[in-house]
C-alpha positions as CSV (number, residue, x, y, z in Angstrom):
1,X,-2.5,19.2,30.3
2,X,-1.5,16.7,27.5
3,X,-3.3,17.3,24.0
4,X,-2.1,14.1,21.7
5,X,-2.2,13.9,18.4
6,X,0.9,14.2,16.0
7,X,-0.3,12.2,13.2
8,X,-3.7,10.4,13.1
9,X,-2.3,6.9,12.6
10,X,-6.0,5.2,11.7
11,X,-6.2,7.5,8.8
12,X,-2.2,7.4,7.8
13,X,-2.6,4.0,7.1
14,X,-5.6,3.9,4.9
15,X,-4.5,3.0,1.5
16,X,-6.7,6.4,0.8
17,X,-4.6,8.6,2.5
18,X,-2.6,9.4,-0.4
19,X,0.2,12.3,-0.2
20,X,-0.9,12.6,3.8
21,X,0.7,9.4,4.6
22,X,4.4,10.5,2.8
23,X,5.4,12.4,6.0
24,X,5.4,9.4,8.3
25,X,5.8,6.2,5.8
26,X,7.3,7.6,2.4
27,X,5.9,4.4,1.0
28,X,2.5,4.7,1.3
29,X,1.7,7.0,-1.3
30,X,2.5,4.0,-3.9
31,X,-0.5,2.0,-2.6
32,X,-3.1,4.1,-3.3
33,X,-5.3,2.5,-5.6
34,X,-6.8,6.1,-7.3
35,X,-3.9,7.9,-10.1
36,X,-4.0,11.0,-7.7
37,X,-4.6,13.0,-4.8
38,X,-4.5,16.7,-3.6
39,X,-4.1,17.6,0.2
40,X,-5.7,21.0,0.7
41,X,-5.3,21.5,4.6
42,X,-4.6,19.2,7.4
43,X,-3.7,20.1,11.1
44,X,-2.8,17.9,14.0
45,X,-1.6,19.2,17.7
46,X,0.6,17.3,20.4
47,X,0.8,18.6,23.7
48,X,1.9,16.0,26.3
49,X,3.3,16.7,30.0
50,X,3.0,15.1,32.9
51,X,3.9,18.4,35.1
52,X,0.0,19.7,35.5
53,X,-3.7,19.0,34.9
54,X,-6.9,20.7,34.3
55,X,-9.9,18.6,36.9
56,X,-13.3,17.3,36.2
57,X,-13.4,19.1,32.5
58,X,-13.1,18.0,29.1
59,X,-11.6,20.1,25.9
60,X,-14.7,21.3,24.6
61,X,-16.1,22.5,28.1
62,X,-12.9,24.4,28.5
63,X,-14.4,27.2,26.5
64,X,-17.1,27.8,29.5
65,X,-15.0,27.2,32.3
66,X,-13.2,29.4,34.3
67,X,-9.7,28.0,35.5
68,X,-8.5,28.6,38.2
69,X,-4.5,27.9,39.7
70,X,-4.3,25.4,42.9
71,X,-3.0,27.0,45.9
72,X,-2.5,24.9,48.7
73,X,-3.2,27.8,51.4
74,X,-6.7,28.2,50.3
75,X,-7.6,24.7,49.9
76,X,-7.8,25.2,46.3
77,X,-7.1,21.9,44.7
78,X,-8.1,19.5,41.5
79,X,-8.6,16.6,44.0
80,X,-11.5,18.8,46.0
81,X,-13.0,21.0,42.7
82,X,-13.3,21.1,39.1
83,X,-11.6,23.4,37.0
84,X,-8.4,23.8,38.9
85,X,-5.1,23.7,37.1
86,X,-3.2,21.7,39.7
87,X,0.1,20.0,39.4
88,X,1.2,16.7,40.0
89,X,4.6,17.3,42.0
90,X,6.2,14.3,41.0
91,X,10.6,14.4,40.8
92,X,10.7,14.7,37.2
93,X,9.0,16.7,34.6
94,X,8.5,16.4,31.2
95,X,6.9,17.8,28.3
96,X,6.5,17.3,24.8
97,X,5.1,19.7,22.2
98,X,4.5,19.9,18.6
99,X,2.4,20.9,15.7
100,X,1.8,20.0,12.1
101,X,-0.1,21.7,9.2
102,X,0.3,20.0,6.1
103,X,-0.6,22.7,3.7
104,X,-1.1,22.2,-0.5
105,X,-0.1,18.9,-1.8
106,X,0.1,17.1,-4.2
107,X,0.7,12.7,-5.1
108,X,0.1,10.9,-8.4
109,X,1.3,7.8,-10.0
110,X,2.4,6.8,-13.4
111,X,4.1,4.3,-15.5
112,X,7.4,4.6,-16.9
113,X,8.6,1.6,-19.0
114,X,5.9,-0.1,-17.6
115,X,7.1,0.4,-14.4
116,X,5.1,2.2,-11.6
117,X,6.2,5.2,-9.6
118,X,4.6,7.3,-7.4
119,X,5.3,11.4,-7.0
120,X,4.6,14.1,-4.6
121,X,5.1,17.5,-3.2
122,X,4.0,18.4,0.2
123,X,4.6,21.4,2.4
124,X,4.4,22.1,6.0
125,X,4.7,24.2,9.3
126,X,5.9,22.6,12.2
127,X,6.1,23.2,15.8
128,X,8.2,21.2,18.2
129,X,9.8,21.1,21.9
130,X,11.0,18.6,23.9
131,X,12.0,18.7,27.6
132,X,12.2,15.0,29.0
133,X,13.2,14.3,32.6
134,X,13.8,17.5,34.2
135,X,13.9,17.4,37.7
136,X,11.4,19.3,39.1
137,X,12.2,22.3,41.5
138,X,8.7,23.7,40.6
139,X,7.1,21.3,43.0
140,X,8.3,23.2,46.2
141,X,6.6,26.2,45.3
142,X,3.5,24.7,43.6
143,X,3.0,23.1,47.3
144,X,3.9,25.9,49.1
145,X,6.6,24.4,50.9
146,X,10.2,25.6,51.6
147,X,13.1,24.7,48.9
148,X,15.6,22.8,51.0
149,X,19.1,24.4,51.7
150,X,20.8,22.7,48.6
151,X,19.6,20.9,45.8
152,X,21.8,20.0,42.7
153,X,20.1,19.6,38.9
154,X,21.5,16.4,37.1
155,X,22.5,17.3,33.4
156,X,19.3,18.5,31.2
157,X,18.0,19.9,28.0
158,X,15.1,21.3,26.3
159,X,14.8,22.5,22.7
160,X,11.7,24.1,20.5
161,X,11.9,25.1,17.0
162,X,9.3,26.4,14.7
163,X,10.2,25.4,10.8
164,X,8.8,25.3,7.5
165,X,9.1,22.1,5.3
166,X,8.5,21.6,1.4
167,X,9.1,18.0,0.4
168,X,9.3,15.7,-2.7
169,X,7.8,12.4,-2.3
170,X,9.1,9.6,-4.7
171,X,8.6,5.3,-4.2
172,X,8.5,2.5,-6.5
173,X,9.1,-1.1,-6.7
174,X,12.3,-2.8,-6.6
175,X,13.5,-6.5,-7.1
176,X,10.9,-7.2,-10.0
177,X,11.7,-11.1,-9.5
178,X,10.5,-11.1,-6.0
179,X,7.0,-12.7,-6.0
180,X,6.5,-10.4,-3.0
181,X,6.2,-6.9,-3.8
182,X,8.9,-4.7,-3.1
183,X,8.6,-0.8,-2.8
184,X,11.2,1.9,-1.7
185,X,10.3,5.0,-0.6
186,X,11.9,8.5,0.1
187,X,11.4,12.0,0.9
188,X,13.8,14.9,0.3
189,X,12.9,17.9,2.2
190,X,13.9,21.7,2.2
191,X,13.8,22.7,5.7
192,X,13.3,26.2,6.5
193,X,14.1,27.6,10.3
194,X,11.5,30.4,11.6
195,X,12.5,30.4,15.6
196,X,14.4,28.2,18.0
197,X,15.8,28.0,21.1
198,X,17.9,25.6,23.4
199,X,18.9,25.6,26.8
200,X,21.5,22.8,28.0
201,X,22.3,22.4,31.7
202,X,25.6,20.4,32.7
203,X,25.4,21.9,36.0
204,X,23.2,23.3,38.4
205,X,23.9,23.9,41.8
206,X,20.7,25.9,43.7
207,X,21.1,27.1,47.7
208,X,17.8,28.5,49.7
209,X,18.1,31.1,53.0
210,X,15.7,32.2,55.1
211,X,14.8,35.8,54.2
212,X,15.1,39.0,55.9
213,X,12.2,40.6,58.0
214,X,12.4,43.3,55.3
215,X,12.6,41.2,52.2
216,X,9.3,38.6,51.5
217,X,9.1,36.6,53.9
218,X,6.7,34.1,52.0
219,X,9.5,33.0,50.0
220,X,13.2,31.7,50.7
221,X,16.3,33.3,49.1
222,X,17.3,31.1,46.6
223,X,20.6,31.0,44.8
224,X,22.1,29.2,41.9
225,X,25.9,28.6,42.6
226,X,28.4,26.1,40.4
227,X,26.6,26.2,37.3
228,X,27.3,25.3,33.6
229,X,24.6,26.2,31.1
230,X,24.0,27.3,27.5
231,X,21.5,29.0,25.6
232,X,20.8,29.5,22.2
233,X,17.6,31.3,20.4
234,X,16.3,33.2,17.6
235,X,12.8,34.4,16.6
236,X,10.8,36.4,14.6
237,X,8.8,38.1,17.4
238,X,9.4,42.0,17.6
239,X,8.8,42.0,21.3
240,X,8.9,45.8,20.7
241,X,6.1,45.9,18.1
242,X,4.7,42.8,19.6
243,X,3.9,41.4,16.1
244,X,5.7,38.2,14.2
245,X,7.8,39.4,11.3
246,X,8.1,36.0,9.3
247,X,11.7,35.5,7.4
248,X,14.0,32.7,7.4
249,X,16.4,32.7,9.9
250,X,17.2,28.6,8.8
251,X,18.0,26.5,6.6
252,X,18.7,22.5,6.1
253,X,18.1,19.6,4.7
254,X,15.6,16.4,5.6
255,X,15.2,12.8,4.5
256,X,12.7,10.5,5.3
257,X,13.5,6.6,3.8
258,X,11.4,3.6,3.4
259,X,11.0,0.3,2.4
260,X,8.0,-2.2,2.3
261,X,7.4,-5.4,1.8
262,X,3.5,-6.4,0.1
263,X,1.9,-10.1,-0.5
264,X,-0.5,-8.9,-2.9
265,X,-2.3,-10.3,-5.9
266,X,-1.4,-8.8,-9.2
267,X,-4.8,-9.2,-10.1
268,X,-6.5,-7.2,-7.3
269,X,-6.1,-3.7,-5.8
270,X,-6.0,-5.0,-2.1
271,X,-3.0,-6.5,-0.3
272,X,-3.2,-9.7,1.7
273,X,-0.3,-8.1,4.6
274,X,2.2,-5.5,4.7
275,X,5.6,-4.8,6.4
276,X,7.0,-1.7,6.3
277,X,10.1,0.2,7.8
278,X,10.1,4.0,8.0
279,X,13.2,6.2,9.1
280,X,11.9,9.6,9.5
281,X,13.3,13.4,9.8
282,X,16.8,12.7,9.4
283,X,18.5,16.1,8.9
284,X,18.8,19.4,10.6
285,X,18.2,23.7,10.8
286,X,21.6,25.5,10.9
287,X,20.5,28.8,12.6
288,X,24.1,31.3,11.4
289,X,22.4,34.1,12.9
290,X,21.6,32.7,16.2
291,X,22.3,34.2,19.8
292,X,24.4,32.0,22.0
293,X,25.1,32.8,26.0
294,X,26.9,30.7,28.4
295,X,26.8,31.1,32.0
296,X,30.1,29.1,33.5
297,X,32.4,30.2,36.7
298,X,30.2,33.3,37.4
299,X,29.5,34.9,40.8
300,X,26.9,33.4,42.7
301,X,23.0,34.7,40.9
302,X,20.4,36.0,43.8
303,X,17.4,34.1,41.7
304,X,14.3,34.4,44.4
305,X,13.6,38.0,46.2
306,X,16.6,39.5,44.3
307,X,14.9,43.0,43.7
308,X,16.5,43.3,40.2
309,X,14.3,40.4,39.3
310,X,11.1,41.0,41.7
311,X,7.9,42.1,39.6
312,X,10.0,42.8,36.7
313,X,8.9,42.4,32.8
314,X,11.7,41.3,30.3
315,X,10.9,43.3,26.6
316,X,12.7,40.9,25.2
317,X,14.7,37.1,25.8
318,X,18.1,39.2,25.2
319,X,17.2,41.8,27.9
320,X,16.9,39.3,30.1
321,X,20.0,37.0,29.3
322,X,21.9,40.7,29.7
323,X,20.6,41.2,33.3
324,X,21.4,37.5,33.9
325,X,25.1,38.3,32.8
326,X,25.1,41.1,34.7
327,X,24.5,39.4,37.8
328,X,27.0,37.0,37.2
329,X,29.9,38.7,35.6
330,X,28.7,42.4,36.2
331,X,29.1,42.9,32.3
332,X,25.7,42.4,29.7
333,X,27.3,41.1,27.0
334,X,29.5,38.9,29.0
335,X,27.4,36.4,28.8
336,X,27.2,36.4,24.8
337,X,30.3,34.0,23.2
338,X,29.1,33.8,19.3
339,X,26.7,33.2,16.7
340,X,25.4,30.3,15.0
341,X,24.0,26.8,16.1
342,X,21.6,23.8,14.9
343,X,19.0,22.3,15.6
344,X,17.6,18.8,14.8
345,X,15.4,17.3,13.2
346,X,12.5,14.8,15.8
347,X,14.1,11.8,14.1
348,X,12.3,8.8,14.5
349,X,12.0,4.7,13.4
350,X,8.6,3.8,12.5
351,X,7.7,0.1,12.0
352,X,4.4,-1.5,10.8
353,X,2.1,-4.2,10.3
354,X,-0.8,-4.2,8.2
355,X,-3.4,-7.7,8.0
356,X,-6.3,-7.9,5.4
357,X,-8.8,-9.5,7.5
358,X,-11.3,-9.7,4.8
359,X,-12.8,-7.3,1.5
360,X,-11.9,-3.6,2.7
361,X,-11.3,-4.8,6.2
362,X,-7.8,-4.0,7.5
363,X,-6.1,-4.2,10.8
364,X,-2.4,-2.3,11.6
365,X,0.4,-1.8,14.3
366,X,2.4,0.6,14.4
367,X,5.7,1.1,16.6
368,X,7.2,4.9,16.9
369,X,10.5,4.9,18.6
370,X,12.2,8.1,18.6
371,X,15.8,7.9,17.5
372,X,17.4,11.3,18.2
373,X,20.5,11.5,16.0
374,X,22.2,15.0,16.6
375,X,23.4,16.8,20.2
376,X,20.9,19.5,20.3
377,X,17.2,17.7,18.5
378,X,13.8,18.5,19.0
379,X,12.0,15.1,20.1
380,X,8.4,13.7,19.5
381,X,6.8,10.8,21.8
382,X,6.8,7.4,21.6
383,X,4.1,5.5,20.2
384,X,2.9,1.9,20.4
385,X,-1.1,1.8,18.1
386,X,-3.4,-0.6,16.8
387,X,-6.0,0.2,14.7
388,X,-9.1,-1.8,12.7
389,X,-10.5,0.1,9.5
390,X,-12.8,-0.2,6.9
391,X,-11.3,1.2,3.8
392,X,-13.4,2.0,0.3
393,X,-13.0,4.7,-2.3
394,X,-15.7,6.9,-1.4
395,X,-15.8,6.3,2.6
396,X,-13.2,5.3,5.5
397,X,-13.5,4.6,8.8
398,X,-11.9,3.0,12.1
399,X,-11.2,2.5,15.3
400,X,-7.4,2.6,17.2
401,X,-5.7,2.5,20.5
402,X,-2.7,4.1,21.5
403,X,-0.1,4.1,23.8
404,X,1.6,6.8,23.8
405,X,5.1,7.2,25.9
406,X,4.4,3.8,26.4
407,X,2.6,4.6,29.4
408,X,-0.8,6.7,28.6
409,X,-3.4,4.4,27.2
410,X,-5.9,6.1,24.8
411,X,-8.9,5.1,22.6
412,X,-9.8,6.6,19.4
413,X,-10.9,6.6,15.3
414,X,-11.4,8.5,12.2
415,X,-13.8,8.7,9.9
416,X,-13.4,9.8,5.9
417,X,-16.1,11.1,3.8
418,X,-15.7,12.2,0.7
419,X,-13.0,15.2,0.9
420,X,-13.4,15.1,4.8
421,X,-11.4,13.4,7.3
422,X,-12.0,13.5,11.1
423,X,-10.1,11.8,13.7
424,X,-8.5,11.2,17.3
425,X,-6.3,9.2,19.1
426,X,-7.7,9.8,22.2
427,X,-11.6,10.8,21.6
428,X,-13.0,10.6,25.0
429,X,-11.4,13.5,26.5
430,X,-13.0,15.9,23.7
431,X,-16.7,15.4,25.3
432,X,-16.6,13.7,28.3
433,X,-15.3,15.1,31.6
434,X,-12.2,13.4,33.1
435,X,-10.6,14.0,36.8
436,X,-7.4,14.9,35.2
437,X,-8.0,16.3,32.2
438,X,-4.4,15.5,30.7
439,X,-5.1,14.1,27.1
440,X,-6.9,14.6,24.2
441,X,-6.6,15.0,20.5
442,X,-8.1,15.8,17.0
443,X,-7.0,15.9,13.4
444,X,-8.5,17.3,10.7
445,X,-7.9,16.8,6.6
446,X,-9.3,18.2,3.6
447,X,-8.6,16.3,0.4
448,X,-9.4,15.7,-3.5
449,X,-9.2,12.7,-5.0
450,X,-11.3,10.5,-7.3
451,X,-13.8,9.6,-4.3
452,X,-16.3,7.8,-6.6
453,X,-13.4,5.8,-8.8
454,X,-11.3,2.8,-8.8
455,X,-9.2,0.8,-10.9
456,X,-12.3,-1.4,-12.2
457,X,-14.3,1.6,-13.3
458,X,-11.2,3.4,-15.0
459,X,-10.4,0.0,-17.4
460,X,-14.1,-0.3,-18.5
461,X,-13.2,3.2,-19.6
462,X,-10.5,2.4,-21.8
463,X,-11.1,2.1,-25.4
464,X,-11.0,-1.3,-26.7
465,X,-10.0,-2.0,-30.2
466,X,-11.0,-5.3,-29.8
467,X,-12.4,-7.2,-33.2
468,X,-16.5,-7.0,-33.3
């Protein structure tokens, strides 16, 4: 099931959307017309895969519905029922996950030598993984068929981290002589590593055996044979206790930079076009303290109907990398080579586009490309969006549609009242039942600013000392 979200772009680019914005275009912030704004709480989700579905439901019927697994032998499918988790069995797999709270924060503007600058400070948790193009051996056992007698992984990766952020937001104009208006952008971020983990396969060789009349005879013996991997974690789940411990196991540094280019009148608040470009999450976590194993020129590892493995719970990830290094060197700690290792940051590019059409009337394209920079980084998806909006002090509201991966088309909108701010990239799925239920999103903000103000209302304000 894919849940999409990851930043509500209708809303981001909304010349309301104040410190929210800073995260994904550091130079928005600078274009918002009120003196301030506060971010209280906002939360988006991304959950994106095209591995497995959910039929004939929709997110907010999921709470009422029983699912149950497709299994092939009891003609139990999502093309013949509703809520069946069934799978799509193509060659690859991928999946892309991530999370983002924006917690308190804070952007105001102010004049220095009669120059304009724009501040903030945001914080954040984030949650992200990334596993693209994986070839999928799942698919032989989701249809119930046997795994052939050898099969060989190409080369693949998959990474999750779990971080906090706390940021400071800073833009203002630059080549005064321009009679375009200029503005560069930046954030400088203070990243701080909760958990990670990453698994790299170079090689993977798997071989499959008929079993024995006294072993299971449902399922082949499968081995893995010829195999190169590494993998790295650390998290603050007491698997003994069962309970999260929170304390930082990371730390690094982040930068977001951008630049933007504004036809705008002097005279007036709105801007006639805008071009902007964003390079985002530039950094990494250096994890000192975390666990690294590498499997390489072992003995061959019984994986399916091996009785050490069969029907057997893992306390913990380490118990189960020391019966893993077991198997292959008949030593636990074998397996274990040193400490230590980072993690990256989902670096992206993000280009856009943004066309008055007329008074408060705005339409804006946005390009997403993720640009990983380091070996072992966390990735988000790619985005190409459109969106129309309406944009006034006290109320917002648009319309957008995304494609996202450049392949899954989606239809969505926000709406901003007041201190509220609803949105989706991909609305239908919330309410309406699909066949494959395999996106949907929602994003939710809770802000102060001067709703009810603008820069008319605060000069009629000022005190004139003008002769009578």
């Amino acid at each position: 099931m894919s849940i999409s979200a990851q930043n509500n772009l209708g809303f981001l680019n909304d010349s309301y959307s104040g410190i929210n914005s800073a995260v994904i275009a550091p130079t928005q912030p600078f274009l918002n017309p009120n003196p301030w704004d506060a971010n209280l709480i906002a939360a988006d989700i991304l959950l994106q895969n095209d591995y497995a579905y959910i039929s004939e439901q929709s997110i907010m019927g999921l709470s009422n519905a029983t699912i149950v697994t497709a299994n092939p032998n009891k003609n139990i499918s999502g093309q013949s029922q509703p809520n069946v988790l069934d799978f799509y069995n193509k060659n690859k797999a991928n999946l892309l996950f991530g999370s983002d709270i924006l917690g308190p924060s804070l952007s105001m503007t102010a004049k220095i030598k009669e120059k304009k600058y724009a501040f903030g400070i945001f914080s954040r948790l984030r949650t992200q993984a990334s596993v693209l193009n994986l070839d999928n051996y799942f698919r032989y056992n989701n249809e119930r068929i046997s795994e052939p007698d050898d099969y060989a992984f190409k080369p693949f990766s998959g990474t999750v981290m779990n971080w906090g952020e706390i940021g400071l937001n800073l833009a203002t104009t630059i080549f005064p002589e321009s009679e375009k208006q200029w503005i560069l952008g930046a954030n400088i971020k203070y990243e701080i590593g909760l958990d990670a983990a990453n698994v790299v396969g170079r090689d993977l060789k798997l071989t499959s055996s008929e079993p024995t009349v006294a072993q299971n005879t449902n399922l082949r013996n499968v081995y893995a044979t010829d195999y190169d991997l590494s993998a790295s974690y650390i998290t603050n789940y007491n698997f003994q206790s069962k309970r999260y411990e929170y304390k930082q196991n990371g730390s690094g540094i982040g930068l977001d930079l951008g630049i933007a280019v504004i036809d705008k009148d002097k005279r007036e608040e709105e801007y006639n076009y805008k071009i902007a470009f964003n390079l985002v999450d530039l950094g990494y976590v250096n994890f000192k303290q975390g666990l690294n194993h590498v499997f390489k020129d072992g003995n061959t590892v019984w994986l399916q109907n091996n009785p050490v493995f069969k029907n057997r719970k893992f306390d913990s990830p380490e118990e189960f990398f020391q019966t893993l290094s077991t198997e292959a060197y008949g030593d636990a700690n074998a397996s274990l080579k040193d400490y230590g290792f980072k993690i990256g940051l989902p670096t992206s590019i993000n280009l856009n586009y943004g066309q008055r059409v007329k008074e408060h009337h705005y339409i804006n394209f946005n390009w997403i490309q993720r640009v990983p920079v380091f070996e072992n980084s966390v990735k988000r998806n790619n985005i190409l969006n459109a969106n129309y909006s309406v944009q006034k002090a006290a109320i917002g509201y648009g319309v957008s549609t995304t494609l996202s991966e450049y392949k899954n088309l989606q239809f969505g909108g926000y709406f901003r009242i007041g201190p509220l701010i609803l949105g989706s990239e991909n609305a239908f799925p919330l309410v309406f039942k699909h066949k494959e239920l395999h996106a949907a999103s929602f994003y939710m903000a809770i802000k102060l600013y001067p709703f009810w103000d603008n820069e008319l209302k605060r000069h009629r304000r000022k005190k004139c000392d003008c002769e009578k």
